[in-house]
N, C-alpha and C positions, 0 to 999 in steps of 0.2 A: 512493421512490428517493432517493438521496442519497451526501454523502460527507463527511466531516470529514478536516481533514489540518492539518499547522503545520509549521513550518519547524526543521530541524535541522542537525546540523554533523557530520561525521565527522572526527576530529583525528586521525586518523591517515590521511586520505587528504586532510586540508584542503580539503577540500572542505564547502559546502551541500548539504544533501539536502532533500525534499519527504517528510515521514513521512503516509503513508494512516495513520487510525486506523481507521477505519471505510468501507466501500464497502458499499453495500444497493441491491439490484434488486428488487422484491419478484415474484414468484413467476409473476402473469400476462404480467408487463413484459418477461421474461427470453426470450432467443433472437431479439429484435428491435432488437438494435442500443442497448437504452440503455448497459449496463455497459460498453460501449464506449467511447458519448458521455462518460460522465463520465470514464472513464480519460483521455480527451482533453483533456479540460478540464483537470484538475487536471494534466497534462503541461503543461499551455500555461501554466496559473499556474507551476509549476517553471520553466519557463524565463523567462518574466517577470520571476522573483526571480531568476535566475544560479543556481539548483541544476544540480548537475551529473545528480542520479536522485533517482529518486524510491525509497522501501523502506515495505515493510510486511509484517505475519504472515498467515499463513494455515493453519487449522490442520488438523493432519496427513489429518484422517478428511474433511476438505472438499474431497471428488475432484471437483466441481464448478468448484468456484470455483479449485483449483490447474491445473486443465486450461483454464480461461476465461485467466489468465492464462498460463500457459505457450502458450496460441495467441497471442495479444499480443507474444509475444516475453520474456515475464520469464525470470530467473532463479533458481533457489534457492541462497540462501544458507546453506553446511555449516559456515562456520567462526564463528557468532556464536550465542551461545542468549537467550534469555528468562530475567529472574529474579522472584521477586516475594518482597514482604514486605508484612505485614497493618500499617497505620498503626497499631494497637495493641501490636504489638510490641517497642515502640523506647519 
């Protein structure tokens, strides 16, 4: 179990945010309150630093973990995508 996360900015709402990169329950663990516990945590560090929220990906076919968080209270975000580029390509 665990989480990684780092501190970000959104410049157009000037605001701090808290970026999850990663959140892991592992499989026995799960329906017992941990992925909870650490959502909490890392909420508590967010406000610790002055973020206003915290954001991260979740993806599409991960009806799990989009329902774990939409019981949480999250929200999906429609109006921003994902890009990537191969560090070789440049």
């Amino acid at each position: 179990m665990g989480t990684f996360s780092h501190l970000g900015y959104d410049s157009d709402a000037a605001a701090v945010n808290l970026h999850i990169v990663d959140l892991y329950v592992d499989v026995k663990a799960r329906k017992q309150g941990a992925g909870k516990a650490l959502m909490s945590k890392v909420a508590s560090i967010a406000r610790e630093v002055g973020a206003r929220e915290m954001i991260w990906s979740v993806y599409h076919a991960n009806k799990i973990a989009t329902k774990f968080y939409e019981n949480l209270g999250a929200q999906r975000i429609s109006d921003v995508f994902f890009m990537k580029l191969r560090a070789d390509a440049l």
